[in-house]
Backbone bond lengths (Angstrom), bond angles and torsions (degrees), N, CA, C in turn:
res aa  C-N    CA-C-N  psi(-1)  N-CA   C-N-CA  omega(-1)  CA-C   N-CA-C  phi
1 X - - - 1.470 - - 1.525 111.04 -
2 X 1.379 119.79 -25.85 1.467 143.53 -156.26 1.858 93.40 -72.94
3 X 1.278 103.88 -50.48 1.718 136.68 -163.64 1.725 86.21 -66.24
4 X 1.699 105.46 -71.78 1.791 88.16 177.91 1.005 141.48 -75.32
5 X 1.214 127.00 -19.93 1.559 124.24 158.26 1.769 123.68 -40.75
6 X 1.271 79.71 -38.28 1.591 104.45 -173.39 1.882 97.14 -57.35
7 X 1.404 103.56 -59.90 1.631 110.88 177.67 1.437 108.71 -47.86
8 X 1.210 101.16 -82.37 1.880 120.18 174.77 1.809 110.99 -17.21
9 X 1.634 114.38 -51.43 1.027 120.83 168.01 1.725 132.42 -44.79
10 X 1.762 91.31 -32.08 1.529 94.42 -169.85 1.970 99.20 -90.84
11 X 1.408 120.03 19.12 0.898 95.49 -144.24 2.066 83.35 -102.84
12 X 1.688 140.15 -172.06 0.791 135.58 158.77 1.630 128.74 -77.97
13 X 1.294 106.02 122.38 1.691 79.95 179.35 1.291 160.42 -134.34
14 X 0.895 155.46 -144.95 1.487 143.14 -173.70 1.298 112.39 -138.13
15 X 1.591 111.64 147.81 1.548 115.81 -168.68 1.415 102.57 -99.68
16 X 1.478 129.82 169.80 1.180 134.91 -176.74 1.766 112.39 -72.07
17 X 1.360 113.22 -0.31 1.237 122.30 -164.16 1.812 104.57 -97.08
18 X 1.403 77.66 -50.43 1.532 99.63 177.44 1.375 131.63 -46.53
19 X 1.559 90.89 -44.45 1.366 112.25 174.38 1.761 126.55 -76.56
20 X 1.460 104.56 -13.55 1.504 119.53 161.09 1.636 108.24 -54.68
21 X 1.378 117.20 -57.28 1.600 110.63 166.21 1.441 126.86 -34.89
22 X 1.542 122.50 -31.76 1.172 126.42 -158.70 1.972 102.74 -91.09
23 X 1.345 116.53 96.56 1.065 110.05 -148.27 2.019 102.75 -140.06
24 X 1.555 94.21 103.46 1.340 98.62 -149.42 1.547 105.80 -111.05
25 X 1.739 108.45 85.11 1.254 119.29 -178.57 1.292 128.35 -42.81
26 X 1.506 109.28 -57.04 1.324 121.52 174.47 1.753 128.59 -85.56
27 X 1.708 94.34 54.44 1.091 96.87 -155.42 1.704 131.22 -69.16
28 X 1.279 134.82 124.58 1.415 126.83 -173.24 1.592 108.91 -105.25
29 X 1.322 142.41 111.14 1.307 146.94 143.97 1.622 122.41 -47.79
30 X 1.535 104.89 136.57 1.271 126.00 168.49 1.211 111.00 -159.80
31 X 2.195 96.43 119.01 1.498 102.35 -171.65 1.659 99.96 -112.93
32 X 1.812 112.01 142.38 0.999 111.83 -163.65 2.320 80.15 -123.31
33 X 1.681 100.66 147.95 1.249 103.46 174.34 1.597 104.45 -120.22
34 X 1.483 109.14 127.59 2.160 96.91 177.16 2.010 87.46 -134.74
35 X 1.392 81.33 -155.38 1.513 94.68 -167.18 1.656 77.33 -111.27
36 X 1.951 101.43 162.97 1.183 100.07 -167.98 1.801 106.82 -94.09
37 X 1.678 100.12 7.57 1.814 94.42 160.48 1.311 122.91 -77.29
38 X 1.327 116.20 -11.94 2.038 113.48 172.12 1.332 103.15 -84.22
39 X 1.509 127.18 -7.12 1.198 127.48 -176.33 1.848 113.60 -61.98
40 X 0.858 119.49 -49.05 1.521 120.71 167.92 1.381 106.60 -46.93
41 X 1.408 117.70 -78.48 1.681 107.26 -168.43 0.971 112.65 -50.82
42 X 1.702 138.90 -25.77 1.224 127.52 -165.47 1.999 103.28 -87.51
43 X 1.354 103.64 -13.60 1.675 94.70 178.93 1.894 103.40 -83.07
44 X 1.283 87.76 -45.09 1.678 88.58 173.63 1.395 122.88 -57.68
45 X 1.172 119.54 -35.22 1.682 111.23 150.08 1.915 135.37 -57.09
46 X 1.307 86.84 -10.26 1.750 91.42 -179.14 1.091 94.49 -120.26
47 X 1.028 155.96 -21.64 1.387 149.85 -153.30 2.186 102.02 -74.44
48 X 1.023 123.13 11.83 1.329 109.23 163.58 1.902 102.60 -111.26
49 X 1.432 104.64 -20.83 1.668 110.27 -170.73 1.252 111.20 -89.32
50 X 1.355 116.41 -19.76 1.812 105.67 -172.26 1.745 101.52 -130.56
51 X 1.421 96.87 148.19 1.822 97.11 162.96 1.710 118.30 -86.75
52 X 0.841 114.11 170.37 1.249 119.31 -178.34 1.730 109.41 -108.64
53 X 1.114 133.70 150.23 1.529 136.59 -137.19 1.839 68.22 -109.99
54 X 1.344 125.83 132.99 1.187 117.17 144.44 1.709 126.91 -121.21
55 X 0.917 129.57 156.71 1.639 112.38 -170.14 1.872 88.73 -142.45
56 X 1.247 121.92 128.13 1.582 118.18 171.61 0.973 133.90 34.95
57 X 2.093 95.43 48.23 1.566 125.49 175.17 1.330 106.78 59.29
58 X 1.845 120.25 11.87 1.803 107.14 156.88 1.531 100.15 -123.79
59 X 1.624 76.79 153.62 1.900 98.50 -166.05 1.631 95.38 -113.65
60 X 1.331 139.13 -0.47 1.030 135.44 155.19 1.676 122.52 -107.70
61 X 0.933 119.59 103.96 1.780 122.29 -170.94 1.020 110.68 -114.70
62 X 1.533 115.87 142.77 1.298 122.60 -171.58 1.484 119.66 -112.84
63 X 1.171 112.36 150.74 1.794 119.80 -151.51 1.766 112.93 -122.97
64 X 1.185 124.62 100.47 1.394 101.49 161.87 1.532 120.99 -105.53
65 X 1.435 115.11 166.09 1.589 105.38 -161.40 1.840 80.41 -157.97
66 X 1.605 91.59 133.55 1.455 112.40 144.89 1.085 143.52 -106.21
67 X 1.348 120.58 125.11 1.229 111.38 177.85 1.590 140.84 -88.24
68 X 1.467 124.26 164.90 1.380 96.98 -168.57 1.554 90.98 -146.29
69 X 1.952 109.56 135.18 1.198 107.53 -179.59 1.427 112.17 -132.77
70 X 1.392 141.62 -155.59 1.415 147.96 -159.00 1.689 91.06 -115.96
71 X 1.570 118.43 142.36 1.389 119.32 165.76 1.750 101.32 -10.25
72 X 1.339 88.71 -85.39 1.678 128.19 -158.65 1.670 106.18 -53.84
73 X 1.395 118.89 -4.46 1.129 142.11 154.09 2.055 105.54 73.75
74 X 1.342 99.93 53.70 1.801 120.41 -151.93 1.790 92.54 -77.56
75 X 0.931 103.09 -11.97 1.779 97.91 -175.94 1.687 104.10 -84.03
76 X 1.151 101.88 -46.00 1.539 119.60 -168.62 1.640 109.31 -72.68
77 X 1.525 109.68 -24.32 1.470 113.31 -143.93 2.101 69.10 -99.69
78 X 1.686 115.61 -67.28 1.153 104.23 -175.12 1.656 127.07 -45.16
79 X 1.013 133.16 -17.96 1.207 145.22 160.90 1.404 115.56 -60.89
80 X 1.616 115.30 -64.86 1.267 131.10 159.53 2.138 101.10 -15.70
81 X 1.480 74.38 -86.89 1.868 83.34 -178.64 1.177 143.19 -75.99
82 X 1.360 93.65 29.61 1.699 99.91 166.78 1.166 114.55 88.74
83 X 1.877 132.47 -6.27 1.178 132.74 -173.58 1.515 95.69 -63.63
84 X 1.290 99.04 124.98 2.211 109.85 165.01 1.289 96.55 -61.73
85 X 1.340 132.80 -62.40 1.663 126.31 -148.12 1.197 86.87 -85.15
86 X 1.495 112.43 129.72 1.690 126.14 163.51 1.174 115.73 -148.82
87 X 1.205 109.12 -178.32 1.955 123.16 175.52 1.421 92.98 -143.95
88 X 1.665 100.40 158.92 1.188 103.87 161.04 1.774 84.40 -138.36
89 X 1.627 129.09 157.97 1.442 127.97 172.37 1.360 102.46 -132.88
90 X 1.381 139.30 144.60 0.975 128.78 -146.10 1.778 96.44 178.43
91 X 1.738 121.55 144.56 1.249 106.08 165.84 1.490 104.72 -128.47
92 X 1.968 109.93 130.88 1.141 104.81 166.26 1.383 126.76 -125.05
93 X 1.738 105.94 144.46 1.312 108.21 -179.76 1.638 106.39 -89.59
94 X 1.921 121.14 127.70 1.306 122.49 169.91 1.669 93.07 -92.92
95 X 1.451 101.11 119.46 1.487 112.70 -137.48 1.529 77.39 -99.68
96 X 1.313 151.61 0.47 1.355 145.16 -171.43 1.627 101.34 -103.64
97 X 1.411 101.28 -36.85 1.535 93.48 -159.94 1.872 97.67 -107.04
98 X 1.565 109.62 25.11 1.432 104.26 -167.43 0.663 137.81 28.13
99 X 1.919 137.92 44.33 1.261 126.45 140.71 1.832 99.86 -117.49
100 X 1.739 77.76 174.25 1.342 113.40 -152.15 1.916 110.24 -125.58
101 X 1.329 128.45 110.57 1.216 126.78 -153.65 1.388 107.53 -114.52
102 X 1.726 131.75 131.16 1.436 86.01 157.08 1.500 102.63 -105.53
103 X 1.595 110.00 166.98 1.665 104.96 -165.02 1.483 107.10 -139.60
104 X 1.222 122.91 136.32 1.436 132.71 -168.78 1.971 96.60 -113.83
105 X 0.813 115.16 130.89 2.047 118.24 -162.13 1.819 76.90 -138.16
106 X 1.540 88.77 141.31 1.710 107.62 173.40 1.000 87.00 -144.14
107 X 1.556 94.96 157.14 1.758 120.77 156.19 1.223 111.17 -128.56
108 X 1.393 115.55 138.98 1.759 110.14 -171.72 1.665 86.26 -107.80
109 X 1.568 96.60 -169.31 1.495 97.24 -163.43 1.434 106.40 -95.09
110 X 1.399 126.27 14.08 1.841 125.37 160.62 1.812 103.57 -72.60
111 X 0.976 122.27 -31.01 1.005 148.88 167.29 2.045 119.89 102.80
112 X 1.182 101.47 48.23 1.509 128.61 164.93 0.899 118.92 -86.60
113 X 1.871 103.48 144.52 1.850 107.37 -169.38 1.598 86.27 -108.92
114 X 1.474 114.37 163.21 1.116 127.65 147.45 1.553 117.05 -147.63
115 X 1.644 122.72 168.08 1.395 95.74 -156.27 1.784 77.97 -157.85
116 X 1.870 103.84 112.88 1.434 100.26 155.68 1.493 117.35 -89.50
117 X 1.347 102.34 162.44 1.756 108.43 169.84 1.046 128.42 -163.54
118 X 1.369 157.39 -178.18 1.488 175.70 -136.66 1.201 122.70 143.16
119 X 1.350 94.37 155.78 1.653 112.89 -154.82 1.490 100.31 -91.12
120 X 1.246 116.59 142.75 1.792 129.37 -170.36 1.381 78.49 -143.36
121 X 1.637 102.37 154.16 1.369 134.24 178.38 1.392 118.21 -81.88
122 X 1.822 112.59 -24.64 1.270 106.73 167.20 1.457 115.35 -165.46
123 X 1.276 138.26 -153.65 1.454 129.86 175.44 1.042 108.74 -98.20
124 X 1.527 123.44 9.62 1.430 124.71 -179.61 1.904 86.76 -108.26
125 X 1.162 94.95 95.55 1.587 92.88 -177.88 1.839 100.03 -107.57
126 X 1.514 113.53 -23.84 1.705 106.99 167.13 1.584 111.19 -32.11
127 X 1.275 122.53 -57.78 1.354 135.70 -177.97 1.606 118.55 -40.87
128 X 1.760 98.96 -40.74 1.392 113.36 -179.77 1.305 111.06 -95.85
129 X 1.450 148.48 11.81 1.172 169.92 153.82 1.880 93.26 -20.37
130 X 1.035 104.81 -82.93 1.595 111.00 177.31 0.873 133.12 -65.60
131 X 1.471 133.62 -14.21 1.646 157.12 -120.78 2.016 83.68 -126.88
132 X 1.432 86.43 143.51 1.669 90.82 -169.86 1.319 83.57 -114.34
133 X 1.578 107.40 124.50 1.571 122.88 -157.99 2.121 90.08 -122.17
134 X 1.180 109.65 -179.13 1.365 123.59 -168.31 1.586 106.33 -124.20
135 X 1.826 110.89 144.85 1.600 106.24 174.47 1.799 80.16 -85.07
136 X 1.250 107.97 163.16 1.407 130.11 151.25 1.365 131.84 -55.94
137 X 1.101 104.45 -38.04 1.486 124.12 162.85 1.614 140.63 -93.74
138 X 1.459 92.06 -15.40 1.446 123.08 170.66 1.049 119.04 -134.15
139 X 1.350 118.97 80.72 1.529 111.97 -159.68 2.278 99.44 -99.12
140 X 1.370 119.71 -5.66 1.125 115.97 144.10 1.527 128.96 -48.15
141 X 1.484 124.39 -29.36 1.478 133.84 -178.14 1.300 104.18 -110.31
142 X 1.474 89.45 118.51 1.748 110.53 171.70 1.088 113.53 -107.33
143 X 1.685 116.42 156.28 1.132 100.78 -156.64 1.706 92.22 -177.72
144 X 1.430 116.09 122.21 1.733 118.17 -158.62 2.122 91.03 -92.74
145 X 1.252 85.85 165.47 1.723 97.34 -166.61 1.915 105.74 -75.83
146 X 1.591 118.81 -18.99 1.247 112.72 -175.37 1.795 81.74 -97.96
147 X 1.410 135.23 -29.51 1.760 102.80 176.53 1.796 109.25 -83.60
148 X 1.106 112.65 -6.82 1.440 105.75 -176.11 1.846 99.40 -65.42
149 X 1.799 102.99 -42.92 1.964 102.50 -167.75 0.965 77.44 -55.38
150 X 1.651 132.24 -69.68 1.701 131.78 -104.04 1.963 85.21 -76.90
151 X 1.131 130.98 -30.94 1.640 129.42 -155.37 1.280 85.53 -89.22
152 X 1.613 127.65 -71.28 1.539 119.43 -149.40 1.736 103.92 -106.92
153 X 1.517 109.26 37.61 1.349 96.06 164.01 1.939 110.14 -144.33
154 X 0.953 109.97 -168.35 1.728 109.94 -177.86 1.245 108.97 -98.96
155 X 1.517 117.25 -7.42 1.542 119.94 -174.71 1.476 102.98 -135.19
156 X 1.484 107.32 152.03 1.312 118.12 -169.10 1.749 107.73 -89.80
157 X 1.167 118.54 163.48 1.966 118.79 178.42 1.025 95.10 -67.54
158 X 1.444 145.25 -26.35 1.251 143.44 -141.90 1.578 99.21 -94.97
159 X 1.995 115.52 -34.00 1.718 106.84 -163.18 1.706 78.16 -109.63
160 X 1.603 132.11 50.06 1.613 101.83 161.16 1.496 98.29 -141.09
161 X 1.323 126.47 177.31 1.301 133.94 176.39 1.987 110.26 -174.36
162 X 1.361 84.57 151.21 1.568 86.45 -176.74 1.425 131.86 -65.17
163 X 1.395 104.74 134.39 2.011 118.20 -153.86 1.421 106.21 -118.31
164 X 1.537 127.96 -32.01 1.413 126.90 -165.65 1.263 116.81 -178.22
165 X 1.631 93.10 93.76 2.130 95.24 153.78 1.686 106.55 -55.34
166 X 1.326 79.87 152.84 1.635 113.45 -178.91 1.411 110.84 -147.67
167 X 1.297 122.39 107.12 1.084 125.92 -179.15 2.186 121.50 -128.70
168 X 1.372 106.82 129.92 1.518 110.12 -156.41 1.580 110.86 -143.20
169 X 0.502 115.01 143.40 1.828 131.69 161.88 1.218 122.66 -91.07
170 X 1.435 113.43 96.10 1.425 126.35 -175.35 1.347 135.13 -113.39
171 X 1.868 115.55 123.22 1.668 105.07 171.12 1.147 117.62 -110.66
172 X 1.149 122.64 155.86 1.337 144.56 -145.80 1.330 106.21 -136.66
173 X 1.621 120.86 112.85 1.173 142.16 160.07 1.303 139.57 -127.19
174 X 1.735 109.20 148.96 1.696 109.92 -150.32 1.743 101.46 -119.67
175 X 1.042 124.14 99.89 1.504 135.73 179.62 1.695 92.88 -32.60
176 X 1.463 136.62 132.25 1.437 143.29 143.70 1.450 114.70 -1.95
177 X 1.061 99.86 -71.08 1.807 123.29 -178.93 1.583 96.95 -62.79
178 X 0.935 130.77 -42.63 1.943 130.04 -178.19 1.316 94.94 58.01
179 X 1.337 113.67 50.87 1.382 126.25 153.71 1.880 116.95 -98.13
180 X 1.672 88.10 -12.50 1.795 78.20 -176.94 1.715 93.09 -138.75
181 X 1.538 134.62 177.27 1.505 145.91 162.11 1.411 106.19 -134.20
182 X 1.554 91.20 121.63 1.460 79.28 164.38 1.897 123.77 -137.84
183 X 1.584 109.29 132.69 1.393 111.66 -166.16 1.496 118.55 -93.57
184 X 1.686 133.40 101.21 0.946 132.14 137.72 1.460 136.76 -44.18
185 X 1.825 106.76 139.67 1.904 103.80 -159.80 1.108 86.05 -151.23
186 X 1.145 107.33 123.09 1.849 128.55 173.97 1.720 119.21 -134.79
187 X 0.925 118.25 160.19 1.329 129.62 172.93 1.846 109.79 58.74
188 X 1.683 96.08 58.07 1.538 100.88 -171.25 1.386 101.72 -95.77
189 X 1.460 97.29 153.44 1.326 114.24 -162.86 1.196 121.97 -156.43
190 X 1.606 118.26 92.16 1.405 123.56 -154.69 1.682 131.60 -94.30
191 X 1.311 142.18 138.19 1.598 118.53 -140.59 1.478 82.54 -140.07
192 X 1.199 132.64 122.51 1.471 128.24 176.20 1.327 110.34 -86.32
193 X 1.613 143.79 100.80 1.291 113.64 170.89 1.975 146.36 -59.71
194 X 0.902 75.42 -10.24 2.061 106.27 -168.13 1.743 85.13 -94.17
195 X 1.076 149.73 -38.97 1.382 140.32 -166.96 0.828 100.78 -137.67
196 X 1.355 141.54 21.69 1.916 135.59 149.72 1.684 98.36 53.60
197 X 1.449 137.04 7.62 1.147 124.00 150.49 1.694 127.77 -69.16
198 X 1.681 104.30 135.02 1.598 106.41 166.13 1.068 98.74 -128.08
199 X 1.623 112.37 141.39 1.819 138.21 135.90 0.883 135.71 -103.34
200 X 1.041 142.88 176.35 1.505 137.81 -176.06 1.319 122.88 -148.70
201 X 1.434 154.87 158.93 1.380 130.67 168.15 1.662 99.52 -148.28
202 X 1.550 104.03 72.65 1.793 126.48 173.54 1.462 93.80 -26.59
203 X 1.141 102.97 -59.24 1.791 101.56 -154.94 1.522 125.40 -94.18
204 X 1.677 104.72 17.68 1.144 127.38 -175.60 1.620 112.22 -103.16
205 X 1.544 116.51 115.50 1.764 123.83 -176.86 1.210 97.42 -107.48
206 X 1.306 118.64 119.53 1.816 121.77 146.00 1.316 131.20 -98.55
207 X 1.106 134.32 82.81 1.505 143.27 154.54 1.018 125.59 -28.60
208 X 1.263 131.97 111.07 1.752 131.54 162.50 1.167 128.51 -122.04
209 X 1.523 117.58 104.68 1.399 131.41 -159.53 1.908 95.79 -80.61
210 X 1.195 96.12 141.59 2.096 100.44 177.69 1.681 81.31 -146.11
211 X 1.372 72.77 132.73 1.787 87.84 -167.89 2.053 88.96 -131.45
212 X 0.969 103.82 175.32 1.610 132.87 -161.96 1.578 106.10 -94.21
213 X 1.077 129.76 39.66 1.401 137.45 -149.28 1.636 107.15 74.77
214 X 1.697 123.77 -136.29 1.309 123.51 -145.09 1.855 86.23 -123.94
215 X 1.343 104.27 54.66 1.690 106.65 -157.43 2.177 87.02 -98.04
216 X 1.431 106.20 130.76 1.544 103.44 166.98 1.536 111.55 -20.27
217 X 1.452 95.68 140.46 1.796 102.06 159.94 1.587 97.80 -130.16
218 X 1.594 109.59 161.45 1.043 124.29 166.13 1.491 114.39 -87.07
219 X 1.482 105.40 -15.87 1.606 107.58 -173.65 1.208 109.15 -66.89
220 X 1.507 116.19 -59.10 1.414 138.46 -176.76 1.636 95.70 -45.12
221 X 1.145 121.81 -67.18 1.699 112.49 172.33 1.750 116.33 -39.75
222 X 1.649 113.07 -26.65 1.408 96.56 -162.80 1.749 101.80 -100.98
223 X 1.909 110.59 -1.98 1.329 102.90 167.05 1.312 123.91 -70.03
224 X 1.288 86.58 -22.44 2.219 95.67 -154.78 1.567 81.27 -74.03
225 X 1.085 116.99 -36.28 1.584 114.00 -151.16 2.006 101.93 -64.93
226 X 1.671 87.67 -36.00 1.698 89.92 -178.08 1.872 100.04 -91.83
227 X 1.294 122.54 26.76 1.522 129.05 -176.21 1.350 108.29 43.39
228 X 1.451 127.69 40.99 1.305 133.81 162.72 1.482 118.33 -87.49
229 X 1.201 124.41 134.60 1.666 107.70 -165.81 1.686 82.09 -136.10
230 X 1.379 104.15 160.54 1.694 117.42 172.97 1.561 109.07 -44.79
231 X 1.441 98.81 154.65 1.155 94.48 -167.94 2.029 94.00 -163.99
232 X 1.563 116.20 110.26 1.126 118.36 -161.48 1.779 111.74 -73.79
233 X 1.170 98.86 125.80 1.978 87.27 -177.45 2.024 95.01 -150.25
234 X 1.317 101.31 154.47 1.224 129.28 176.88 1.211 119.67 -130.85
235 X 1.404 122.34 100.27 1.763 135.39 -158.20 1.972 78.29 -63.09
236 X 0.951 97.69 -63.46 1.746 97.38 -163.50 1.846 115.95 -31.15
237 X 1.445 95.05 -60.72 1.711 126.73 171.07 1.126 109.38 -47.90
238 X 1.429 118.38 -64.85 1.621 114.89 160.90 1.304 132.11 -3.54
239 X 1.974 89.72 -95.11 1.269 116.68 -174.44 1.782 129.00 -68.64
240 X 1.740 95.57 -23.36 1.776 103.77 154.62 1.534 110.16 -72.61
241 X 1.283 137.97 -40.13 1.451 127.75 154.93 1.642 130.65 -10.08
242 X 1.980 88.53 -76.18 1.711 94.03 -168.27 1.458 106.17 -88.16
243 X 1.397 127.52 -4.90 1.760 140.46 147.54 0.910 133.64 -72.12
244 X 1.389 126.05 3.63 1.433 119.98 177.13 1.861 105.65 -138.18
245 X 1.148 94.65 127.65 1.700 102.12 -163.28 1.428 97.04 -88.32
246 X 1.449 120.24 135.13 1.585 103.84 172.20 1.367 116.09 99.90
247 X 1.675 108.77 -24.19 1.765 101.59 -179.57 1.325 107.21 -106.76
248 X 1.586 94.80 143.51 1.612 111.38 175.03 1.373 110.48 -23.11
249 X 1.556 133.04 123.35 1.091 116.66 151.99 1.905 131.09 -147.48
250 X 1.728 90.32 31.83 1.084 106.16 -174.91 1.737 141.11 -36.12
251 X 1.632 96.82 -36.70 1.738 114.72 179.06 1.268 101.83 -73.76
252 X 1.684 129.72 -15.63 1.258 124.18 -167.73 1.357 115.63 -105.65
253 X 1.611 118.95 -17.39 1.343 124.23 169.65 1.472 100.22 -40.04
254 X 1.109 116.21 -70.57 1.838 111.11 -151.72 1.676 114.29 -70.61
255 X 1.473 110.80 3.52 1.239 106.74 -179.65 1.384 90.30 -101.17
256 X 1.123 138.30 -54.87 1.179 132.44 -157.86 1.623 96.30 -72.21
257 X 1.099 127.83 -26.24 1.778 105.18 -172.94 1.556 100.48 -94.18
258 X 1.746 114.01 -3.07 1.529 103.82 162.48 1.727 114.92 -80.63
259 X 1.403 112.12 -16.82 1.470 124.47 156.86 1.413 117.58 -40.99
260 X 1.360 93.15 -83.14 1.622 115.48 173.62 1.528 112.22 -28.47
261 X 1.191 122.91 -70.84 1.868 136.56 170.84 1.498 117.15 -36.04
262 X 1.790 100.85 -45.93 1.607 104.01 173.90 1.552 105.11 -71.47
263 X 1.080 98.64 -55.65 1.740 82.54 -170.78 1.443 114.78 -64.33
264 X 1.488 122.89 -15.79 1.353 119.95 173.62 1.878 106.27 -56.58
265 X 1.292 94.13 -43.08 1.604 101.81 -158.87 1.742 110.62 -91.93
266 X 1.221 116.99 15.46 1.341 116.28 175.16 1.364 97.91 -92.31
């Protein structure tokens, strides 16, 4: 970690404000998975093209996020099976810059994310259920945390409950052009609440390039270069996988034991 900071440091950078401008409608995802020893060469290859997100002189910030699913576990299971249209709802605290979101993320079936949210005071958001809370951006529209699901999601507050901390160390970089963002995640570490199972995968980096539509990246040049090619993963999907004993998790075997192999072989 000592080694990237060290990189990250040399890099130019950007304030959390700044980065509100960078606002990428037509947004396209590409998630790349390596071991976190290619992680150096690959910052030292970008480090003249992108700034680095900094917030209170740290460029590495750390994130926890809960997740929240249906008994029958319908978020995880539609994902599981290939359903395009999904949600995932989830609340995260960006634990550096103290706030706290809760966030509803879809994918329609072109295969685009979009992601509403509002700011909650904490992860104990049951409490705030009734509590007439504020958008961030609209702080004229109020709006309580069980009508925010029930309007902008497919499931009601009433059929979900909390399934999985997720907790990561993340940097954040903004291509020159701020035509693309891209989020590095290391040192994940997954906590099931419903089955008191934890794993972790220290040495496991997931990258997710969000680019401005299908506009050049320099990243994509600096994977091929380290023979890293896309590679589809869901921290959530994952970590309910190797935490939950008993649930379907067939589509995910072969990613995760192509996990397992990489990190064997770094």
């Amino acid at each position: 970690m000592a080694q990237i900071a060290d990189i990250i440091a040399s890099f130019s950078p950007i304030s959390l404000s700044e980065m509100e401008g960078v606002k990428l409608m037509n947004r396209i995802d590409t998630k790349y998975a390596v071991p976190i020893a290619v992680l150096p060469s690959i910052l030292e290859m970008a480090k003249e093209d992108y700034y680095a997100q900094e917030i209170d002189g740290k460029r590495i910030a750390t994130y926890d996020t809960m997740y929240y699913d249906t008994e029958d576990m319908d978020m995880y299971l539609r994902h599981h099976d290939r359903q395009l249209v999904r949600q995932k709802i989830r609340v995260r605290q960006y634990v550096d810059s103290n706030l706290t979101f809760l966030e509803i993320k879809r994918k329609n079936n072109k295969g685009r994310t979009s992601k509403k949210r509002i700011v909650v005071p904490g992860f104990d958001i049951c409490a705030e259920t009734k509590s007439v809370l504020k958008h961030k951006r609209r702080p004229d529209e109020e709006v309580t945390v069980a009508g925010f699901i029930d309007t902008k999601s497919r499931y009601t507050w009433d059929s979900i409950s909390p399934h999985l901390w997720t907790k990561f160390h993340r940097i954040t970089l903004v291509n020159k052009a701020k035509t693309e963002r891209l989020t590095i995640d290391m040192d994940l570490v997954w906590d099931n609440v419903v089955s008191g199972e934890v794993m972790s995968f220290s040495d496991l980096v997931i990258i997710e390039l969000k680019r401005d539509g299908n506009v050049p990246s320099r990243m994509t040049d600096i994977m091929l270069a380290h023979r890293v090619h896309p590679f589809k993963i869901s921290k959530y999907c994952i970590g309910t996988a190797l935490t939950t004993p008993g649930l379907k998790r067939n589509r995910f075997k072969k990613k995760i034991r192509l996990i397992e192999k990489m990190l064997l072989e770094s």
